[in-house]
C-alpha positions as CSV (number, residue, x, y, z in Angstrom):
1,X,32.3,-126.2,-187.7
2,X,28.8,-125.5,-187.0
3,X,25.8,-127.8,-186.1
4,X,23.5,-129.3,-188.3
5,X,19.9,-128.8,-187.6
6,X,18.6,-132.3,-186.6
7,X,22.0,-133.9,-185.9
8,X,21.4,-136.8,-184.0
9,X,24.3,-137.2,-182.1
10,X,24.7,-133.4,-181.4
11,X,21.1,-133.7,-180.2
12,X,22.3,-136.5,-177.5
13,X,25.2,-134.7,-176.2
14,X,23.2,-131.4,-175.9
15,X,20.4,-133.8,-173.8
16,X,23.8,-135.3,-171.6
17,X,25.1,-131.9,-171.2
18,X,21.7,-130.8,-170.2
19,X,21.2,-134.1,-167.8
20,X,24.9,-133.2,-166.0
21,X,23.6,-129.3,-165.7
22,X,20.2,-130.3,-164.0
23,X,22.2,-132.9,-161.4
24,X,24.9,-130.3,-160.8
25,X,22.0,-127.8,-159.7
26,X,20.3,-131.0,-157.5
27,X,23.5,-131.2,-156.1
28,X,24.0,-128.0,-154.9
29,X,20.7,-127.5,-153.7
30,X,21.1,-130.8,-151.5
31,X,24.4,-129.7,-150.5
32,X,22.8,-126.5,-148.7
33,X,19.4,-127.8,-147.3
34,X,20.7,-131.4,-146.4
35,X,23.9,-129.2,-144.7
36,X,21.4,-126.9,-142.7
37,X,19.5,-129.8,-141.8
38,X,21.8,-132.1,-140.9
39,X,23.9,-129.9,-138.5
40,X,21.1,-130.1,-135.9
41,X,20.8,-134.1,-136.3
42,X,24.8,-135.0,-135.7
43,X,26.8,-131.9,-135.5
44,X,29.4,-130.0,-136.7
45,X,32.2,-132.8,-137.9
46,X,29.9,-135.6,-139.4
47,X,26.8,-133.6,-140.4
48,X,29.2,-132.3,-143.2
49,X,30.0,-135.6,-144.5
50,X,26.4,-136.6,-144.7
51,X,25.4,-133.8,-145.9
52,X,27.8,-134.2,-149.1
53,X,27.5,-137.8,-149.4
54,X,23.6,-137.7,-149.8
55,X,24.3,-134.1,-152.5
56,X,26.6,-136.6,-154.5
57,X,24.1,-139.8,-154.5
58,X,21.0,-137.3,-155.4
59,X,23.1,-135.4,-158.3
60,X,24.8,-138.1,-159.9
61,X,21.2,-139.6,-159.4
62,X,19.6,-136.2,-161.1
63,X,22.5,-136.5,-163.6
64,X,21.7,-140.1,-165.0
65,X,17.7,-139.9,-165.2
66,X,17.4,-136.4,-166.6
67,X,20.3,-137.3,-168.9
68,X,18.2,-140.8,-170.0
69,X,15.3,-138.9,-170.2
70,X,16.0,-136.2,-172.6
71,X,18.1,-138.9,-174.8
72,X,14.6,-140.5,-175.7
73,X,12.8,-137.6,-176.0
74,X,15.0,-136.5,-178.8
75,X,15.5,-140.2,-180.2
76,X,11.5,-140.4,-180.2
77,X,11.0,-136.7,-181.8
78,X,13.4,-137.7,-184.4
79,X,11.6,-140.9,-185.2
């Protein structure tokens, strides 16, 4: 099965897929910088936690608005 050129719906789950790649990188890049920073602010046990919990809330964050965004730029450049 290959793709059609201009298939609508293959264009929204390439835009999704593209959304989830950029949060997942967001994430990451949270993960390390909020870890570094936050290790001077509580310590060692709970600057982890924080530092993951605020890595998941900005990725899933990334994830959603990326994901939104490219799914009207592709509905609006197929219009």
């Amino acid at each position: 099965m290959t793709a059609v050129p201009g298939n609508p719906r293959a264009d929204r789950v390439a835009a999704q897929a593209t959304g989830v790649g950029v949060g997942l990188l967001a994430f990451m890049i949270t993960w390390l910088i909020g870890a570094r920073v936050t290790v001077h602010i509580w310590g060692p046990p709970s600057s982890a936690v924080v530092a993951l919990v605020t890595a998941v809330v900005v990725g899933l964050a990334v994830s959603v608005v990326m994901g939104r965004r490219l799914v009207r730029q592709q509905i609006s450049e197929a219009s």
